[in-house]
C-alpha positions, 0 to 999 in steps of 0.5 A, a space after each residue: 500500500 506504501 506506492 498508493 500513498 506515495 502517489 496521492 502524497 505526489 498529486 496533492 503536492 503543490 507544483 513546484 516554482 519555475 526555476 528562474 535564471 540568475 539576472 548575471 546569466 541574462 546580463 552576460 548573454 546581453 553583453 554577448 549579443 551586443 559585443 556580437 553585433 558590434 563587430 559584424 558592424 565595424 567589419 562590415 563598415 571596414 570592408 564596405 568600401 564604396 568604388 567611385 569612377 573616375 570623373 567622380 574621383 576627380 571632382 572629389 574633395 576629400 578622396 585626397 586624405 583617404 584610401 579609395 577605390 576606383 573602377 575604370 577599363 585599362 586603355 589600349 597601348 598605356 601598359 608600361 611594366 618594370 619586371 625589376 621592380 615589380 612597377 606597372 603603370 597604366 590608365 584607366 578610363 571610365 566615362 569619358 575621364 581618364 586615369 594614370 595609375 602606379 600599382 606596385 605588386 603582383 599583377 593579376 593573370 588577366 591583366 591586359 587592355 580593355 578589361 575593367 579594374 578597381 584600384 584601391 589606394 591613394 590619390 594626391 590630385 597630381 600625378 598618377 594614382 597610388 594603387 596598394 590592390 588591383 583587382 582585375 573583373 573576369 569577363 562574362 565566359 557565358 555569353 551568347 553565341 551568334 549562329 552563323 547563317 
């Protein structure tokens, strides 16, 4: 008779109290969550930087004081490298505006002329264009074939 006894002693028990998470536990996950978000911002406004075009460059005021990026295609015939140095400069044109730039490092593969490029650097108002990156864009390899009457 002892687990009859023990099972009506169970169902007129009052329910038990919820247990409540200490407010240290919600504080720190908090400051978690917020240190989170806060890095997912500052990379993100880091990284996003915005490329402009040549004559936005150009007619720029405070681009002298900061690192941009700007896109434009190489021009035909302005290639000029220094294997020595590992110096290649070049102009770019975008809208009717054009640009001479001044890249030091590793050229891409697809480097040549009338391919589009962002160059990431400096620019003084004079002289050629800082490049410290060079991104060369891939050309479409899925375009559309003309058939041949």
């Amino acid at each position: 008779m002892q687990p009859a006894l023990a099972a009506a002693t169970e169902e007129n028990a009052p329910p038990r109290p919820r247990r409540r998470l200490p407010l240290s536990f919600i504080i720190g996950g908090l400051a978690i969550v917020a240190a989170v978000i806060y890095l997912v911002y500052a990379n993100t406004q880091a990284t996003a930087l915005y490329y402009m075009t040549v004559s936005e460059l150009k007619h720029c005021t405070i681009c002298t004081t900061q690192s941009v990026r700007v896109a434009g295609v190489v021009q035909q015939g302005s290639i000029v490298r220094d294997d020595q140095k590992q110096l290649v400069t070049f102009v770019i044109a975008q809208g009717g505006q054009q640009l001479a730039v001044s890249y030091s490092g590793v050229v891409p593969d697809i480097f040549r002329p009338g391919i589009e490029v962002v160059v990431e650097g400096h620019y003084t108002g004079q002289g050629p264009f800082q490049a410290q990156n060079l991104l060369a864009k891939c050309p479409s390899k899925f375009q559309a074939v003309t058939p041949t009457p």
